[in-house]
TORGU-686804 format. One record per residue (C-alpha): x, y, z. Coordinates in steps of 0.25 Angstrom, whole numbers, always signed. Layout:
<recs>
[rec [X; Y; Z]] ...
</recs>
This chain:
<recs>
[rec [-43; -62; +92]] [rec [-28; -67; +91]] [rec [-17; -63; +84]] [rec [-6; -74; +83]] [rec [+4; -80; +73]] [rec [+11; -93; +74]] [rec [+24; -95; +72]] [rec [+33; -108; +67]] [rec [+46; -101; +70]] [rec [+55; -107; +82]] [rec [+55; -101; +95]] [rec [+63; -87; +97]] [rec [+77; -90; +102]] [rec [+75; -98; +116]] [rec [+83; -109; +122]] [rec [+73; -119; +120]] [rec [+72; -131; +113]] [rec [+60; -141; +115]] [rec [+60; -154; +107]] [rec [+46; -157; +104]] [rec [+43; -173; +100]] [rec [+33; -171; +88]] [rec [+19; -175; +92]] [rec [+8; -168; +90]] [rec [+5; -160; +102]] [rec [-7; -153; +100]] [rec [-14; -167; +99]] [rec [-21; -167; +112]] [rec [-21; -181; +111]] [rec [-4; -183; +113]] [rec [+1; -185; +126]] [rec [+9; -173; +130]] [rec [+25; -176; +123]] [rec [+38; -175; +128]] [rec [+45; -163; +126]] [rec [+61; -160; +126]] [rec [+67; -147; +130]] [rec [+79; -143; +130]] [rec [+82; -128; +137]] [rec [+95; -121; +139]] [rec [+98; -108; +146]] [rec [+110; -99; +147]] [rec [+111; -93; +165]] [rec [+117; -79; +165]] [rec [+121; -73; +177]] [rec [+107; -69; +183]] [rec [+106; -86; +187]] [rec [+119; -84; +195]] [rec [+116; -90; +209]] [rec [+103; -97; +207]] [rec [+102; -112; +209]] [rec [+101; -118; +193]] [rec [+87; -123; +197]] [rec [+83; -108; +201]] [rec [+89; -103; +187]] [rec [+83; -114; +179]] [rec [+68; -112; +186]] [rec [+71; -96; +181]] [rec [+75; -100; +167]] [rec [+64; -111; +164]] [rec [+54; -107; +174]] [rec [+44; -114; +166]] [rec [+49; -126; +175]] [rec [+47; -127; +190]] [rec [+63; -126; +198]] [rec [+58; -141; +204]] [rec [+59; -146; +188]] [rec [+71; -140; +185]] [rec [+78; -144; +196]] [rec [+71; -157; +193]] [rec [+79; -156; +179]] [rec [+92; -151; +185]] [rec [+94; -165; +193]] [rec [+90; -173; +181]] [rec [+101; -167; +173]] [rec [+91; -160; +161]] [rec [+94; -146; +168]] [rec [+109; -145; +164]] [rec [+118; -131; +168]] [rec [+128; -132; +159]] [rec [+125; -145; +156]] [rec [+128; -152; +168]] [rec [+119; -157; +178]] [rec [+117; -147; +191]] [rec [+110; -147; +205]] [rec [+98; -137; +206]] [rec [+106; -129; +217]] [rec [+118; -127; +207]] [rec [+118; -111; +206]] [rec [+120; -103; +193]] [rec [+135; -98; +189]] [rec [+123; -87; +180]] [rec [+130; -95; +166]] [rec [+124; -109; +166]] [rec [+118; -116; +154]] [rec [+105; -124; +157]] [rec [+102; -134; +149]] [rec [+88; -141; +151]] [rec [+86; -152; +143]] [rec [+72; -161; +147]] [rec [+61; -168; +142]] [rec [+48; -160; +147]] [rec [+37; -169; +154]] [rec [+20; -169; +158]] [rec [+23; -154; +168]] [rec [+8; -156; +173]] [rec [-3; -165; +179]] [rec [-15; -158; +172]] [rec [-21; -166; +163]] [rec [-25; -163; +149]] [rec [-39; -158; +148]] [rec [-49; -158; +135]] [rec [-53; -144; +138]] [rec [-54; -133; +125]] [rec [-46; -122; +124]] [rec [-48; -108; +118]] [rec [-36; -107; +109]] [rec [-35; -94; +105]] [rec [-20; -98; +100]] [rec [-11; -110; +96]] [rec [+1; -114; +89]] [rec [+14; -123; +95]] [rec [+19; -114; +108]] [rec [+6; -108; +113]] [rec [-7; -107; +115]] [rec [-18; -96; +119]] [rec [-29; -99; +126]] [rec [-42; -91; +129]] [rec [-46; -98; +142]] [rec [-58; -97; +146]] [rec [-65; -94; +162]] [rec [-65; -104; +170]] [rec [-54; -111; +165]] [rec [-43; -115; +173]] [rec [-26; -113; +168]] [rec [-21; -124; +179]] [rec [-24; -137; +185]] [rec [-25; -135; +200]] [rec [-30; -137; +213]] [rec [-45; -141; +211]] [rec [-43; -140; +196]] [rec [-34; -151; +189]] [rec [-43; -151; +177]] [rec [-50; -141; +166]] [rec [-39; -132; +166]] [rec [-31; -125; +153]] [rec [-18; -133; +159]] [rec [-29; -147; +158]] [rec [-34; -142; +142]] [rec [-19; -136; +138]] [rec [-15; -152; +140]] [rec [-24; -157; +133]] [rec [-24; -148; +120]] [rec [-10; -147; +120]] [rec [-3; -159; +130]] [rec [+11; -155; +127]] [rec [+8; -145; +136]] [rec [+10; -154; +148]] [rec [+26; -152; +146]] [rec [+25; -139; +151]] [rec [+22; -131; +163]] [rec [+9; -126; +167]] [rec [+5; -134; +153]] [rec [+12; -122; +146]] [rec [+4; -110; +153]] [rec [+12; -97; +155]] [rec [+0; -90; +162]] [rec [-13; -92; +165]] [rec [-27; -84; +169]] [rec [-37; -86; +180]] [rec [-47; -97; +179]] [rec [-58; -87; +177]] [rec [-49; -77; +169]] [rec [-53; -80; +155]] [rec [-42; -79; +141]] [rec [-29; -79; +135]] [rec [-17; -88; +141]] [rec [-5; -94; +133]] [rec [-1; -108; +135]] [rec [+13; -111; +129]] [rec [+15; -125; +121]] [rec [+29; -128; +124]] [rec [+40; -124; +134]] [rec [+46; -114; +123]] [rec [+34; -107; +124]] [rec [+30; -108; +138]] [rec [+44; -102; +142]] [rec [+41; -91; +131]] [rec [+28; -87; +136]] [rec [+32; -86; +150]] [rec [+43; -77; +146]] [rec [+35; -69; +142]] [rec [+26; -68; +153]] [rec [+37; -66; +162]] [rec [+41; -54; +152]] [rec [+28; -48; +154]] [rec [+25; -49; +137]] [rec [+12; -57; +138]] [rec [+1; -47; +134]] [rec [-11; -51; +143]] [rec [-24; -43; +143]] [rec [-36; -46; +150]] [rec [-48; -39; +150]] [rec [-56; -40; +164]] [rec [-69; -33; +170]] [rec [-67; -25; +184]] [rec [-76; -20; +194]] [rec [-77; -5; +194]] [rec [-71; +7; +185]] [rec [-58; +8; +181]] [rec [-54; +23; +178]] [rec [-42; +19; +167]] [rec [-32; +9; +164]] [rec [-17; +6; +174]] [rec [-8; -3; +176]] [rec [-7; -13; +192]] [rec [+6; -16; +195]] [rec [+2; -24; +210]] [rec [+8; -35; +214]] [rec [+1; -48; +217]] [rec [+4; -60; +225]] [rec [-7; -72; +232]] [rec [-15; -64; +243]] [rec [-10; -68; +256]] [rec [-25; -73; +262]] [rec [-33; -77; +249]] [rec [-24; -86; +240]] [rec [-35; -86; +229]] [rec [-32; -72; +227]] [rec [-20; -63; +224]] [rec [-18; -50; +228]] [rec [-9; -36; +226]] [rec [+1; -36; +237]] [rec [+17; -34; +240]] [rec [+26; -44; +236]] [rec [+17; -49; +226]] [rec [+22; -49; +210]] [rec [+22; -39; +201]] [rec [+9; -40; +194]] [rec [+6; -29; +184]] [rec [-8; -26; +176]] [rec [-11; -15; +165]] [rec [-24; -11; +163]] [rec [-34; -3; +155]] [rec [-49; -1; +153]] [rec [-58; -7; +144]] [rec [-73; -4; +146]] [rec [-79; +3; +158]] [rec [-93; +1; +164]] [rec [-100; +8; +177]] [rec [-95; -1; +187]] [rec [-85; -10; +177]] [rec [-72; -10; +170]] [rec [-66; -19; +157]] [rec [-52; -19; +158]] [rec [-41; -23; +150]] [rec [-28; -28; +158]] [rec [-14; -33; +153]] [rec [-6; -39; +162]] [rec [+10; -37; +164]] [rec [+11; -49; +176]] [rec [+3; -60; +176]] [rec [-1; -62; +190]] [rec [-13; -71; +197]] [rec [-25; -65; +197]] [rec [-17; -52; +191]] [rec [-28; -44; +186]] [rec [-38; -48; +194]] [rec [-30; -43; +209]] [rec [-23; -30; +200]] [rec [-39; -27; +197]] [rec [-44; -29; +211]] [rec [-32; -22; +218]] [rec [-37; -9; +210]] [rec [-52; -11; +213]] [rec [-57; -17; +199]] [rec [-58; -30; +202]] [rec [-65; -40; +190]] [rec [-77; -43; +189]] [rec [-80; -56; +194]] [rec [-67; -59; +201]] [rec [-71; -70; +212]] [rec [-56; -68; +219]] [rec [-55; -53; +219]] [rec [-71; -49; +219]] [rec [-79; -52; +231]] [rec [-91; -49; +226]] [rec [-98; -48; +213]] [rec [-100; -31; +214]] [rec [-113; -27; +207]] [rec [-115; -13; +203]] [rec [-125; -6; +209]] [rec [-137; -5; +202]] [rec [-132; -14; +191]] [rec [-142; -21; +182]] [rec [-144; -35; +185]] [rec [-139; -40; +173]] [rec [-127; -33; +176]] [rec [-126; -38; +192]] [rec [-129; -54; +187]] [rec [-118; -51; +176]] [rec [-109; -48; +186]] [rec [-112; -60; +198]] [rec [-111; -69; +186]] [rec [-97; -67; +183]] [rec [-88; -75; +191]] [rec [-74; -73; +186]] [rec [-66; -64; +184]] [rec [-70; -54; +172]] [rec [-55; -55; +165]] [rec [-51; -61; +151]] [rec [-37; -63; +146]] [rec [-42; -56; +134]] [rec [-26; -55; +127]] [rec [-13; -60; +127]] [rec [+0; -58; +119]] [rec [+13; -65; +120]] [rec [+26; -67; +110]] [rec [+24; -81; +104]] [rec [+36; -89; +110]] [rec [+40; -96; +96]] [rec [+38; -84; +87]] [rec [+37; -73; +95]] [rec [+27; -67; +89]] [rec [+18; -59; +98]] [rec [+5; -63; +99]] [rec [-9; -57; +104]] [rec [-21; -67; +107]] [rec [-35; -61; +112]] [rec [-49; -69; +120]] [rec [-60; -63; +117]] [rec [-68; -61; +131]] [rec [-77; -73; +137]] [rec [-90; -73; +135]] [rec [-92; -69; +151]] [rec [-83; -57; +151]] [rec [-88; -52; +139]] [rec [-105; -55; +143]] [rec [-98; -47; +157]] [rec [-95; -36; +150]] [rec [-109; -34; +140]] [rec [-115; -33; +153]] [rec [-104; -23; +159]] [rec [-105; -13; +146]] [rec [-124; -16; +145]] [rec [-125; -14; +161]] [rec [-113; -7; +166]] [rec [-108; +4; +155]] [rec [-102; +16; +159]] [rec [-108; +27; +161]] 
</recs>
């Protein structure tokens, strides 16, 4: 189910302006267009000090420092408007003027890979995506990713970082992500990411009983040994995951999680770390564990499932042009859902 409303009304007071050529950019035919933006910025004192590359990585950290500085030396970054070496540092007053015309920021190429669009208009896009499914093109996997079918059903999407992605979900994490359509957007979205306003549920399976709902608030940075995995530990960032119980079988829990942070692998450490990891985890879990005495249905369920049993099941945000808020819902795969008609026929609570 999804409740949205689309708006034609101009973006909420900003110091954007994008000059779009008039193609039609949702003909996945077109090449990916030009597209001319022109940003300005007032610094106030809290930029005092910093190198101007420094403060303009801060204020449009959509773009990498290497790009602006980039920019800077070819004269489109302007501090009130005069050209300026990237080492200048900040009186905290300055104007920046960046005035450039945005080009191809990705390799990737566009894909014919369908999309579950579970919403569409001009800035955005929400997408259910499915298990198995990779966000980027890396190492070993330059093809079949979202970034690969986002260029293809939409190619402007080329101008703009990460193809306009403000977040993603594990490869074998299945649901909701939002992709932003232009820059406007994108900046909007990250905002509020940054902000902590993005609703994000996710409903997931664990190992064990869980007695009650709570709240984790452990850090998590990369784990020293394993680099596959992350893992709670000092010095990590803040990564913080509320909770609360859905459904409980004898030796199972359905849990519904919203998360405050959004770190790798965030769920799946905080729920390990308190000894509930999911079922099906091949990072976290060692083992498939079988019940003892669990029926075989139950016991084949259980080896059979090889991901991670979680489901970015709900998402909200405040739309960058209207700022409407906006609620979006997945309903769960057809494996999570077949998981848990086993769970509640062979494993209900006593």
């Amino acid at each position: 189910m999804t409740s949205a409303q689309s708006s034609n009304s101009n973006f909420p007071e900003t110091d954007f302006n994008l000059l779009e050529d008039s193609e039609d950019a949702d003909n996945h035919n077109s090449a990916a267009t030009a597209t001319r933006l022109s940003l300005q910025f007032q610094l106030d004192e809290s930029y005092l000090g910093l190198r101007i590359d420094q403060a303009a990585a801060m204020v449009w950290s959509e773009f990498s420092r290497e790009k602006l500085k980039q920019w800077l030396k070819e004269g489109h970054l302007l501090v009130n408007g005069q050209v300026v070496k990237p080492k200048y540092k900040c009186e905290g007053n300055e104007i920046l003027s960046l005035d450039v015309e945005l080009e191809v920021q990705t390799g990737a190429e566009p894909e014919n890979i369908p999309l579950n669009i579970v919403y569409e208009d001009n800035d955005i896009l929400v997408i259910n995506k499915p298990v198995g499914m990779i966000v980027h093109p890396g190492a070993g996997n330059p093809n079949g990713t979202l970034v690969n079918a986002l260029l293809y059903h939409y190619p402007k999407s080329a101008e703009l970082s990460r193809a306009g992605l403000v977040h993603r979900i594990d490869k074998d994490t299945s649901g909701l992500l939002v992709v932003a359509k232009n820059l406007e957007a994108q900046f909007s979205l990250s905002k509020q990411l940054a902000k902590k306003s993005v609703y994000r549920v996710y409903d997931l399976i664990t190992y064990g009983n869980i007695i009650a709902g709570g709240t984790i608030d452990e850090p998590i940075k990369r784990h020293p040994v394993d680099r596959v995995k992350m893992a709670i530990l000092p010095g990590g960032r803040d990564a913080v995951t509320h909770y609360n119980v859905k459904e409980r079988f004898q030796n199972f829990t359905r849990v519904q999680a919203q998360l405050e942070t959004g770190r790798t692998h965030q769920i799946r450490v905080h729920f390990s770390y308190i000894g509930f990891p999911l079922i099906g985890d091949p990072v976290y879990v060692s083992r498939v564990k079988v019940p003892a005495g669990a029926s075989e249905t139950l016991a084949s369920t259980l080896r059979a499932f090889k991901r991670q049993a979680l489901h970015a099941s709900k998402l909200g945000l405040v739309h960058p042009r209207s700022g409407e808020e906006m609620t979006f819902e997945a309903p769960w795969p057809e494996d999570f859902t077949a998981l848990l008609d086993v769970l509640r026929s062979e494993n209900k609570a006593y």
